[in-house]
C-alpha positions as CSV (number, residue, x, y, z in Angstrom):
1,X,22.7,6.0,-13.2
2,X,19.5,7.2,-11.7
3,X,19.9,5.1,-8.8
4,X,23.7,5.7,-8.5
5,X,22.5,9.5,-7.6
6,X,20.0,8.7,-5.0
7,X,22.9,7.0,-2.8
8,X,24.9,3.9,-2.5
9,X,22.4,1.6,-0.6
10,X,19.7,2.0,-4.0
11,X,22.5,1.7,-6.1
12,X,23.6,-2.0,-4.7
13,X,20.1,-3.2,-4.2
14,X,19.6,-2.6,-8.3
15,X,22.6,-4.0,-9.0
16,X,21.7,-7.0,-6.9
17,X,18.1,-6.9,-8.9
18,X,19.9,-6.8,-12.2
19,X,22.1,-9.5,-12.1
20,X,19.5,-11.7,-10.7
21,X,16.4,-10.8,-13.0
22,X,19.1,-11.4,-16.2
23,X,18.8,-13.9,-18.0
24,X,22.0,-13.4,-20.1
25,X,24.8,-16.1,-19.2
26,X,27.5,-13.7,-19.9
27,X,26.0,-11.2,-17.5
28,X,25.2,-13.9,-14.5
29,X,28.5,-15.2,-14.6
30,X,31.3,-12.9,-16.1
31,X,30.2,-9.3,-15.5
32,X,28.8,-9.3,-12.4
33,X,31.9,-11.0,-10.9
34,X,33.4,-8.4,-12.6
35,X,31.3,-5.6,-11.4
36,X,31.4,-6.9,-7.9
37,X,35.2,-7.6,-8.0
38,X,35.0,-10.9,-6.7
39,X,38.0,-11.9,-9.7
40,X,38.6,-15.5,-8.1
41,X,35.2,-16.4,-9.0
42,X,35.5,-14.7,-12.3
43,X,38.5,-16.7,-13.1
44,X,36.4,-20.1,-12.0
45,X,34.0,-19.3,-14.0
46,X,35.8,-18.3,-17.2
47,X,35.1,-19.7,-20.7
48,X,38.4,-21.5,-21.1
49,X,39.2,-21.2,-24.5
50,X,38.7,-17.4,-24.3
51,X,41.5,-17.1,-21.5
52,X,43.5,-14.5,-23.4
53,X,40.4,-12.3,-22.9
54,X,40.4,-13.3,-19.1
55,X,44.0,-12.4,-18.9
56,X,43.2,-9.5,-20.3
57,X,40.4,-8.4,-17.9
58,X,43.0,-9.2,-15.0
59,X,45.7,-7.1,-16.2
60,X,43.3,-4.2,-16.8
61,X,41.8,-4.1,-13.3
62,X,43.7,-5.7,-11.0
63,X,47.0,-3.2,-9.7
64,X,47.9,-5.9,-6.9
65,X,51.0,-7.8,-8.4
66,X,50.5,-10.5,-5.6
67,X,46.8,-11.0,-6.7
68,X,47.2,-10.7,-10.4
69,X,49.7,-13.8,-10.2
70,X,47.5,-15.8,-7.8
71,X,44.5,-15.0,-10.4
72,X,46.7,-16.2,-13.1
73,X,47.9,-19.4,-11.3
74,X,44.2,-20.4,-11.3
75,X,43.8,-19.7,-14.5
76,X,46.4,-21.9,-15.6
């Protein structure tokens, strides 16, 4: 938060920091995809037998019909 207030440039340079000092799988491979919105590589990436919670994540951030079925297609 404290580096979200001092400007966007600090802000993506501690989020870059972050998510490459972590040594949580979850956080390396699902959030920051997340975070980042690079959602093909989140979708990759995904645990497969937790796919309803992928499908989930989709539906909740993506508003883009056309990207939301291509994300899906992958999935499948």
């Amino acid at each position: 938060m404290i580096a979200y207030s001092q400007g966007k440039e600090l802000f993506e340079e501690t989020t870059k920091q972050f998510f490459i000092s972590s040594q949580d799988p979850y956080v390396k491979s699902i959030f920051k995809n997340f975070v980042e919105k690079t959602y093909d590589q989140l979708v990759n990436n995904y645990y497969l037998k937790s796919w309803k919670e992928c499908v989930g994540m989709i539906l909740s951030s993506i508003q883009n019909q056309k990207e939301r079925i291509q994300l899906f297609e992958t999935l499948a």
